[in-house]
Structures are given as structure tokens and as C-alpha cells.
N, CA, C and O atoms as a GROMACS GRO file, in nm:
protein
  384
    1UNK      N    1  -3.102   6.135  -9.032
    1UNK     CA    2  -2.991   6.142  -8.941
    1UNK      C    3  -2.864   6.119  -9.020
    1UNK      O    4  -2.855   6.054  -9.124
    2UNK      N    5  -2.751   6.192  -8.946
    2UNK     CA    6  -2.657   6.180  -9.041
    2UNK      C    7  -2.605   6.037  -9.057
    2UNK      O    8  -2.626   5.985  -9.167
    3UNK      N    9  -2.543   5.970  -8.971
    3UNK     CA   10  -2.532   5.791  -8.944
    3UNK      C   11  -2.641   5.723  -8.903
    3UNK      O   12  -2.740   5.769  -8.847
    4UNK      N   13  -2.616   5.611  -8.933
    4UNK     CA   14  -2.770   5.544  -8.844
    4UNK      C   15  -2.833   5.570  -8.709
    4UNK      O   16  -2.778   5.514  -8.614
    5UNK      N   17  -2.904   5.621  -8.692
    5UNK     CA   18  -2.923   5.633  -8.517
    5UNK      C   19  -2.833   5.774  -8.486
    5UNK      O   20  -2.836   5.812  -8.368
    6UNK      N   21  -2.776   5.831  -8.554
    6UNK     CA   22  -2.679   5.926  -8.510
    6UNK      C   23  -2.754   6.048  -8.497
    6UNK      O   24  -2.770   6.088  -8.612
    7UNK      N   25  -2.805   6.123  -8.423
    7UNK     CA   26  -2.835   6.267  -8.466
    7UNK      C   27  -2.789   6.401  -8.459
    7UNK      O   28  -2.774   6.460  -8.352
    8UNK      N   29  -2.763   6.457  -8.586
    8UNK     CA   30  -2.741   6.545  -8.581
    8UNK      C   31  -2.700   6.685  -8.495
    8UNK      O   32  -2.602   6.759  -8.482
    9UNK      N   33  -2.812   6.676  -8.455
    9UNK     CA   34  -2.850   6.802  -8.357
    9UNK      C   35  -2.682   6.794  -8.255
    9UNK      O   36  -2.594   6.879  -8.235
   10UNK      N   37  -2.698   6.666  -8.217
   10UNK     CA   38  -2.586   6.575  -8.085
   10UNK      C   39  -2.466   6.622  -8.180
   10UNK      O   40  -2.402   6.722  -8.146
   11UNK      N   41  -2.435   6.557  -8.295
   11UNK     CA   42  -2.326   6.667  -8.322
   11UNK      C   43  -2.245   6.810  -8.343
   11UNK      O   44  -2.129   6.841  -8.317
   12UNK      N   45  -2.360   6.886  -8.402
   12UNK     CA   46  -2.335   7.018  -8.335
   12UNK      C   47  -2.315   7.039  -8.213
   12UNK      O   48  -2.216   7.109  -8.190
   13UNK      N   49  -2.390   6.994  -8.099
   13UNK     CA   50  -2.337   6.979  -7.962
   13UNK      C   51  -2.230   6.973  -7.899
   13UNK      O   52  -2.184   7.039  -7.805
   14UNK      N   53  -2.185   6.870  -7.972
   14UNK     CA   54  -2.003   6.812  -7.936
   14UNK      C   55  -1.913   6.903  -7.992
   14UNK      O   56  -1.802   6.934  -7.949
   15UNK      N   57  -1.982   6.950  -8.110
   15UNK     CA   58  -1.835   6.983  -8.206
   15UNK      C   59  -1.806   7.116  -8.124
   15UNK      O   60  -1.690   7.136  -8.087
   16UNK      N   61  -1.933   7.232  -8.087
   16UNK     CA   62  -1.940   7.354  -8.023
   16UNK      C   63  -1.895   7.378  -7.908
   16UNK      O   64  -1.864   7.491  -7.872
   17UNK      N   65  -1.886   7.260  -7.827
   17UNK     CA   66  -1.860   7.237  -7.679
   17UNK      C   67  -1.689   7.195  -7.719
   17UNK      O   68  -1.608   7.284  -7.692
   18UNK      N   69  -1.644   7.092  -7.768
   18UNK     CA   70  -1.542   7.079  -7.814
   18UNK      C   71  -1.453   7.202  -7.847
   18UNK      O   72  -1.350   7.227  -7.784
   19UNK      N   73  -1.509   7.294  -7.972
   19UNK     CA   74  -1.432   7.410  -7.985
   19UNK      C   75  -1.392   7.526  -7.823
   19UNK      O   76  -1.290   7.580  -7.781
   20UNK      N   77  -1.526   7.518  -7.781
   20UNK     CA   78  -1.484   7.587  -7.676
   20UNK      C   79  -1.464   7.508  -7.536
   20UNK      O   80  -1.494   7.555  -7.427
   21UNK      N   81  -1.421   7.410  -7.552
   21UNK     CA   82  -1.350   7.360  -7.434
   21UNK      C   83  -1.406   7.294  -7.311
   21UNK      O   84  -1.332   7.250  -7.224
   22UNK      N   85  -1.570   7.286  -7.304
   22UNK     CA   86  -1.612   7.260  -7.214
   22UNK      C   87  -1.734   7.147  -7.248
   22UNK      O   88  -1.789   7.149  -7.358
   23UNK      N   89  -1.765   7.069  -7.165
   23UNK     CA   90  -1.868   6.993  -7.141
   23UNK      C   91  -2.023   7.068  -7.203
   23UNK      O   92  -2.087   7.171  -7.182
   24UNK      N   93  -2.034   6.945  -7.289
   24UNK     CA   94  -2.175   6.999  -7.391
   24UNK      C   95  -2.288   7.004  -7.333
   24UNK      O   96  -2.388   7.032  -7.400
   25UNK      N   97  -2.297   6.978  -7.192
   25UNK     CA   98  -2.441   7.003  -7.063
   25UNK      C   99  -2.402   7.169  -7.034
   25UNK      O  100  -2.492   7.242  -6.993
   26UNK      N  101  -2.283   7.218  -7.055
   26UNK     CA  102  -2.241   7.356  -7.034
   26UNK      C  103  -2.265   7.444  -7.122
   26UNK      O  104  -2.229   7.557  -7.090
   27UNK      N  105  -2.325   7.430  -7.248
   27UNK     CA  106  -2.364   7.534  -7.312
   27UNK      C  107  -2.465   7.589  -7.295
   27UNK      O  108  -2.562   7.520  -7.265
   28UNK      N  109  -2.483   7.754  -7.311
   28UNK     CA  110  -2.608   7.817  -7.290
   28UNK      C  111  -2.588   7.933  -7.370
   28UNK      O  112  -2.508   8.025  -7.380
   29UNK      N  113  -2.732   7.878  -7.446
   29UNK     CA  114  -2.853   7.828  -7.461
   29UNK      C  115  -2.793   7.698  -7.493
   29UNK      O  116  -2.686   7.657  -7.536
   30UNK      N  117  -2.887   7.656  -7.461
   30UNK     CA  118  -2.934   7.529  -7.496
   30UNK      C  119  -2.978   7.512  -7.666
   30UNK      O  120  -3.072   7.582  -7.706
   31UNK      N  121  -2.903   7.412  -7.770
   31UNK     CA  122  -2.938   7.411  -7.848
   31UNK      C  123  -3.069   7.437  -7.888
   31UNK      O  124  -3.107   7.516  -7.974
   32UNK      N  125  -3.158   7.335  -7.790
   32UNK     CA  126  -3.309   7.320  -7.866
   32UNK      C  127  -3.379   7.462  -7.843
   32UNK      O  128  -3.490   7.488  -7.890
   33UNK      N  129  -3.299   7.562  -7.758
   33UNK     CA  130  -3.388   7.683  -7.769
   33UNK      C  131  -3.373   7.775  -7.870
   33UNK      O  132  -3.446   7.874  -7.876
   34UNK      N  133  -3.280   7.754  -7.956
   34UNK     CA  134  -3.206   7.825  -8.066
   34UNK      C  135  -3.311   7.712  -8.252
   34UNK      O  136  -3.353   7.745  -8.363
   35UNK      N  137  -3.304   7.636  -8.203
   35UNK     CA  138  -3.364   7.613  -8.298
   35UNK      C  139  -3.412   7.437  -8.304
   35UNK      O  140  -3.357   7.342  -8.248
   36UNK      N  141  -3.523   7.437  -8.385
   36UNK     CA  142  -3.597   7.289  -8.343
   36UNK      C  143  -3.503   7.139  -8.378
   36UNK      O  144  -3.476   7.089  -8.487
   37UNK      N  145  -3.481   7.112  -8.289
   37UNK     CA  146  -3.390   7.031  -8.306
   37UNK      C  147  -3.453   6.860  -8.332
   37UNK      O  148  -3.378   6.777  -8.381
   38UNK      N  149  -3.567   6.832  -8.300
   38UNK     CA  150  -3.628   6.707  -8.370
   38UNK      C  151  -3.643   6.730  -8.506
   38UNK      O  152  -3.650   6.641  -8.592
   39UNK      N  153  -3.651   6.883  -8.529
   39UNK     CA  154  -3.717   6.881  -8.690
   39UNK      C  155  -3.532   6.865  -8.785
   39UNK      O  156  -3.506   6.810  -8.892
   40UNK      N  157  -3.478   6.907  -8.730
   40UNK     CA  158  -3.327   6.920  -8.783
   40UNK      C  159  -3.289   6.791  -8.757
   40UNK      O  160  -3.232   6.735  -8.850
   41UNK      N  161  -3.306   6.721  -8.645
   41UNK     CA  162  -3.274   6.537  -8.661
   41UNK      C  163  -3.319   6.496  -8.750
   41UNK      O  164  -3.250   6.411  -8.807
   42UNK      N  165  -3.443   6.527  -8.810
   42UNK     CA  166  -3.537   6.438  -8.888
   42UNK      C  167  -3.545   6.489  -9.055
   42UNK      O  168  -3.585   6.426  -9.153
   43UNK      N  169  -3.493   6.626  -9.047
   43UNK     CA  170  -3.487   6.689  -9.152
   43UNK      C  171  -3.428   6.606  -9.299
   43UNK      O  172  -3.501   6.614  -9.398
   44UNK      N  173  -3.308   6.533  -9.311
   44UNK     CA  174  -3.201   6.498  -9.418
   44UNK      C  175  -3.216   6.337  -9.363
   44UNK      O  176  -3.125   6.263  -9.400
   45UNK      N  177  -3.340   6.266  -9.265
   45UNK     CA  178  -3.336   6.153  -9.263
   45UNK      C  179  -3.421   6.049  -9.359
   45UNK      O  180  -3.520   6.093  -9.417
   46UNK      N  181  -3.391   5.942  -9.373
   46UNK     CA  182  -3.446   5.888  -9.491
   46UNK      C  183  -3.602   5.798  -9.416
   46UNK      O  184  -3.626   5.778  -9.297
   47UNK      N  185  -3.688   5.761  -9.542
   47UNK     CA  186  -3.807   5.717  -9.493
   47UNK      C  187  -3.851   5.585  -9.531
   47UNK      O  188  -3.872   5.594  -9.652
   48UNK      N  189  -3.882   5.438  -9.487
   48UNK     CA  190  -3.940   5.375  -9.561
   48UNK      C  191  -3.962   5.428  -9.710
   48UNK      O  192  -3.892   5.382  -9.800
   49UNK      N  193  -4.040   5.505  -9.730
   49UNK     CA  194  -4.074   5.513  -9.865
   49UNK      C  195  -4.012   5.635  -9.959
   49UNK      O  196  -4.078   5.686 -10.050
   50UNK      N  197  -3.869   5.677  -9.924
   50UNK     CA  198  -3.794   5.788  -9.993
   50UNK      C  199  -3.668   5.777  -9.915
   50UNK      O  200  -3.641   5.750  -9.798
   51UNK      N  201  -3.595   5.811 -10.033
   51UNK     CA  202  -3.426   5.829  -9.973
   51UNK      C  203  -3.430   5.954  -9.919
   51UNK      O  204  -3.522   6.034  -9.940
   52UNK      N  205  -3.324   5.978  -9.840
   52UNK     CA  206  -3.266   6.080  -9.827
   52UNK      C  207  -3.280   6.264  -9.838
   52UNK      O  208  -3.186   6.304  -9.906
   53UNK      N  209  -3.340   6.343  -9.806
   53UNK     CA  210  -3.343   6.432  -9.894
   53UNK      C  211  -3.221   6.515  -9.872
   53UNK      O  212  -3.166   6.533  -9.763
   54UNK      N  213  -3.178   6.573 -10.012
   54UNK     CA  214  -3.050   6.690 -10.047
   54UNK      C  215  -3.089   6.793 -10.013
   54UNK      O  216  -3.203   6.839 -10.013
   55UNK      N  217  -2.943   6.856  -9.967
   55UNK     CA  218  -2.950   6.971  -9.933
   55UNK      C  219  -2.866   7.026  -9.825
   55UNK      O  220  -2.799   6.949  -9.756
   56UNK      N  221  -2.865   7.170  -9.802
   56UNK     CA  222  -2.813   7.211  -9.681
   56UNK      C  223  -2.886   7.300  -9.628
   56UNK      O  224  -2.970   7.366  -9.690
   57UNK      N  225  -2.852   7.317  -9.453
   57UNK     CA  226  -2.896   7.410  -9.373
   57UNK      C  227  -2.792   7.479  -9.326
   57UNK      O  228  -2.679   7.430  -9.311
   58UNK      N  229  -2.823   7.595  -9.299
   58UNK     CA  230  -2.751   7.694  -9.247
   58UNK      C  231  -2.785   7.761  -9.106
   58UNK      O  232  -2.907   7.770  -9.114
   59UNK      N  233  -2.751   7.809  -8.992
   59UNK     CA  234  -2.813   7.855  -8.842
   59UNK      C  235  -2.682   7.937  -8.771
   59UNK      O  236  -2.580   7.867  -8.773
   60UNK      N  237  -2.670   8.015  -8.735
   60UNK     CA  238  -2.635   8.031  -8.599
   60UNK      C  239  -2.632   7.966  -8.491
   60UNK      O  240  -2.740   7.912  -8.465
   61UNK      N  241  -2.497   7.938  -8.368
   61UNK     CA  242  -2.529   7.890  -8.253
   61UNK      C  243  -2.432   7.915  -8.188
   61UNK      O  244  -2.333   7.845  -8.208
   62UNK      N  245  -2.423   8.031  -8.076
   62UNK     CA  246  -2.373   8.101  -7.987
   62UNK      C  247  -2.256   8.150  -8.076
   62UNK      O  248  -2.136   8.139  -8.050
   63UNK      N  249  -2.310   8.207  -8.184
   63UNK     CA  250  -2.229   8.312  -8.245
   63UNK      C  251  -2.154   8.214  -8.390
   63UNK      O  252  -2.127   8.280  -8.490
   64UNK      N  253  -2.137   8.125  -8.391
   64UNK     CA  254  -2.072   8.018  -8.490
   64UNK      C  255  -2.173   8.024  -8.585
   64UNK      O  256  -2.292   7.992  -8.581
   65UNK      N  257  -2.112   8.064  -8.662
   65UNK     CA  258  -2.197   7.994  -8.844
   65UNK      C  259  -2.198   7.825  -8.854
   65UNK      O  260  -2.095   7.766  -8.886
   66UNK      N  261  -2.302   7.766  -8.828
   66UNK     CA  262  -2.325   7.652  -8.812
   66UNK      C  263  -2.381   7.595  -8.983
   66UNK      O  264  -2.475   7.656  -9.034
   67UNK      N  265  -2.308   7.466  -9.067
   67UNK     CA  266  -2.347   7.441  -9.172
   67UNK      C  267  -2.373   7.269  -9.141
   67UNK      O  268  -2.293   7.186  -9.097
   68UNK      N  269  -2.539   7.248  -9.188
   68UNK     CA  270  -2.555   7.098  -9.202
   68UNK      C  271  -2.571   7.019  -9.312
   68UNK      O  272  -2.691   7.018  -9.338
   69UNK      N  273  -2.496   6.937  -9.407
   69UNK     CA  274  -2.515   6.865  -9.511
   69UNK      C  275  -2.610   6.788  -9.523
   69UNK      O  276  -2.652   6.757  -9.412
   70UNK      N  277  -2.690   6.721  -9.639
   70UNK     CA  278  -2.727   6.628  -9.596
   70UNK      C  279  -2.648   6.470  -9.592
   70UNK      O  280  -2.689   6.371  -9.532
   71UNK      N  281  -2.568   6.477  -9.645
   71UNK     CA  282  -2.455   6.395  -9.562
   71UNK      C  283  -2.413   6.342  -9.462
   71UNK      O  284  -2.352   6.238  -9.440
   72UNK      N  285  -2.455   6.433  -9.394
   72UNK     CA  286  -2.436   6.416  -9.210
   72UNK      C  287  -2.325   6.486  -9.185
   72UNK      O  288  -2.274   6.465  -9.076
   73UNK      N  289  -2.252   6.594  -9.283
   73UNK     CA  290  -2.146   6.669  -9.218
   73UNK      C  291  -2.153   6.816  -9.151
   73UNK      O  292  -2.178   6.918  -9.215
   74UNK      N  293  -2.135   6.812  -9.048
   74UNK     CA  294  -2.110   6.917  -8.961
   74UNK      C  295  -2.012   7.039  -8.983
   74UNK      O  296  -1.892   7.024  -8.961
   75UNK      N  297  -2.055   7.146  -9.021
   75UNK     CA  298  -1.906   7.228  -9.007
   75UNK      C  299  -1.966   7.386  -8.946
   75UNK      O  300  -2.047   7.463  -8.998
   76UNK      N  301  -1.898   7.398  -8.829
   76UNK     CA  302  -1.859   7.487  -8.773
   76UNK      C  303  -1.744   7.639  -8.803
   76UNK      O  304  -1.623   7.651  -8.780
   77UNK      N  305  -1.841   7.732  -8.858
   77UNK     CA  306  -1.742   7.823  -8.891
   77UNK      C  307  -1.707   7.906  -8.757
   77UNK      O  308  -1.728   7.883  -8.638
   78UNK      N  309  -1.648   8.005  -8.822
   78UNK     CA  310  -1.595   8.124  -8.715
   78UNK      C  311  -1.714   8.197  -8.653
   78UNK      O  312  -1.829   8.216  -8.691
   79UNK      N  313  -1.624   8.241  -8.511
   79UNK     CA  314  -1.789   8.353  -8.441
   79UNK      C  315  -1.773   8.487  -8.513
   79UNK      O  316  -1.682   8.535  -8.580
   80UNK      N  317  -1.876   8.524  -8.482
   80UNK     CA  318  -1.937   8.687  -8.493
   80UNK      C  319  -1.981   8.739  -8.383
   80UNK      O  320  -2.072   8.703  -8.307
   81UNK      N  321  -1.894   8.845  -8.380
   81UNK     CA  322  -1.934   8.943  -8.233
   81UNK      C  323  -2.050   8.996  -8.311
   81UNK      O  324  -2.078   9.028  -8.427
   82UNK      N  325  -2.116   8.990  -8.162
   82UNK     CA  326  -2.238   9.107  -8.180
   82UNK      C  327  -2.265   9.219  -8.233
   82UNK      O  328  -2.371   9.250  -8.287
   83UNK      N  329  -2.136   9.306  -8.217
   83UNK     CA  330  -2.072   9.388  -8.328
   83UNK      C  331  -2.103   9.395  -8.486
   83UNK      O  332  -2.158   9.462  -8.573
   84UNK      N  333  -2.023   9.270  -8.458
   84UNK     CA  334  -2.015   9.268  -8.622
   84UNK      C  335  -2.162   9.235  -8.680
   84UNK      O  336  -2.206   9.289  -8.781
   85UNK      N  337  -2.229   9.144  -8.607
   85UNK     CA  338  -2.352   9.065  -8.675
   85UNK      C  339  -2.468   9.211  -8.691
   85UNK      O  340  -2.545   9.213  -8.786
   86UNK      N  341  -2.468   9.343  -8.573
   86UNK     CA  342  -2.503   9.438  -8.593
   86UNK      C  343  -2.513   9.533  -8.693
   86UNK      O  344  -2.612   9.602  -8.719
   87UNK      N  345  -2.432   9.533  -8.733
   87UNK     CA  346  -2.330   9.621  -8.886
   87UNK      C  347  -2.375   9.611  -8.965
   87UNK      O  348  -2.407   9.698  -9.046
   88UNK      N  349  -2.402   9.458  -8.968
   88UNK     CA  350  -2.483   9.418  -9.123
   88UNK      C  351  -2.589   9.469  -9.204
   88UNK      O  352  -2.702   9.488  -9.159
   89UNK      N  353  -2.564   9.485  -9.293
   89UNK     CA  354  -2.691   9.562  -9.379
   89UNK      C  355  -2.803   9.479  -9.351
   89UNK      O  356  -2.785   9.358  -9.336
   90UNK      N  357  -2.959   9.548  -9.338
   90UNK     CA  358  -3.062   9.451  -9.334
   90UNK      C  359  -3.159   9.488  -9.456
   90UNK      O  360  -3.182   9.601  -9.499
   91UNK      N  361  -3.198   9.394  -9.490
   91UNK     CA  362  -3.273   9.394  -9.612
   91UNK      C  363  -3.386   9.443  -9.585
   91UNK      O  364  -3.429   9.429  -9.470
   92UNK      N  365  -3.477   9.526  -9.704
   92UNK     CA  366  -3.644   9.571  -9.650
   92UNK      C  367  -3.701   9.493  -9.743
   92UNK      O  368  -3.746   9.520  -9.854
   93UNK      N  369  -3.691   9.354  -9.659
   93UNK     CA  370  -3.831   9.307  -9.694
   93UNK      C  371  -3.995   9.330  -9.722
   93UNK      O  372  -4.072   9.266  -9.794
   94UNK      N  373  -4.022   9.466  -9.624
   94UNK     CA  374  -4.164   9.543  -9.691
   94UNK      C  375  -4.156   9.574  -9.842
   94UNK      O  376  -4.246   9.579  -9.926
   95UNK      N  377  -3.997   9.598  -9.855
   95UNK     CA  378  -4.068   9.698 -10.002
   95UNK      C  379  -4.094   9.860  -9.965
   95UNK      O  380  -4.120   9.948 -10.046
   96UNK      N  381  -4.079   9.874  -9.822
   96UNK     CA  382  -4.105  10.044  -9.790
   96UNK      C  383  -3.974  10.138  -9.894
   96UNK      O  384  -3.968  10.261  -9.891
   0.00000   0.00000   0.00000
């Protein structure tokens, strides 16, 4: 967790609801349907028997480039229209 007891997940929450103006029971989707959000609380938290682990995550959430430190810092980029996120070249992972 990013602070003691603090989780994560709850901050993306605020910060997303915050940017757009409304009460964080008002977003939809719902974080946890976008992505596992106990495993992302628990992800960068430390253990009895190990510190911390490094690193970052990266996600989508209602269009925001969402970035998590293991730090505990939150940052919220700019949206992407559907548009745009469409456009994008996609990689062939087959190998076809």
C-alpha cells in the first residue's frame, strides 16, 4: 500500500472522480471491474519477510492513462477518445 493502511486502488478513485468533478460512488465502471484491485492494493505492499517491491504499473481507467509507483504515487494522465485509442497501430503478436 502506498501509506500505511492507505490503498491504492482508493486513490485512483479520488484522484479520477476529483478530475471529473463528481463523487467517486459516481463512476462507471466501477474500478474493480476494470481491473483487480486487491491484487493492485497488495501489489507494491511490503511483507513481514520482504520490503517493498519496485516498480511501476501502468492501466487505463475511463479513458485516463493511469500510472502507479511503487511509492505510492498516483498520476493521472490525459484521456483518449475512443478515436484515438482505435488508430493505434496493433501489434501481431501471432507472428502471422
Amino acid at each position: 500500500m502506498s501509506q500505511k493502511g492507505e490503498r491504492i486502488s482508493l486513490k485512483v478513485v479520488e484522484k479520477v472522480a476529483d478530475l471529473e468533478g463528481v463523487d467517486p460512488l459516481e463512476l462507471h465502471p466501477p474500478l474493480h471491474t476494470v481491473i483487480d484491485t486487491e491484487a493492485l492494493d497488495s501489489l507494491f505492499q511490503s511483507t513481514p519477510s520482504a520490503d517493498r517491491t519496485t516498480g511501476m504499473v501502468e492501466f487505463r481507467y475511463r479513458g485516463y492513462k493511469v500510472q502507479l509507483s511503487s511509492s505510492g504515487e498516483v498520476e493521472i494522465g490525459e484521456t483518449v477518445s475512443f478515436t484515438e485509442q482505435s488508430t493505434q497501430p496493433v501489434e501481431d503478436v501471432a507472428g502471422d
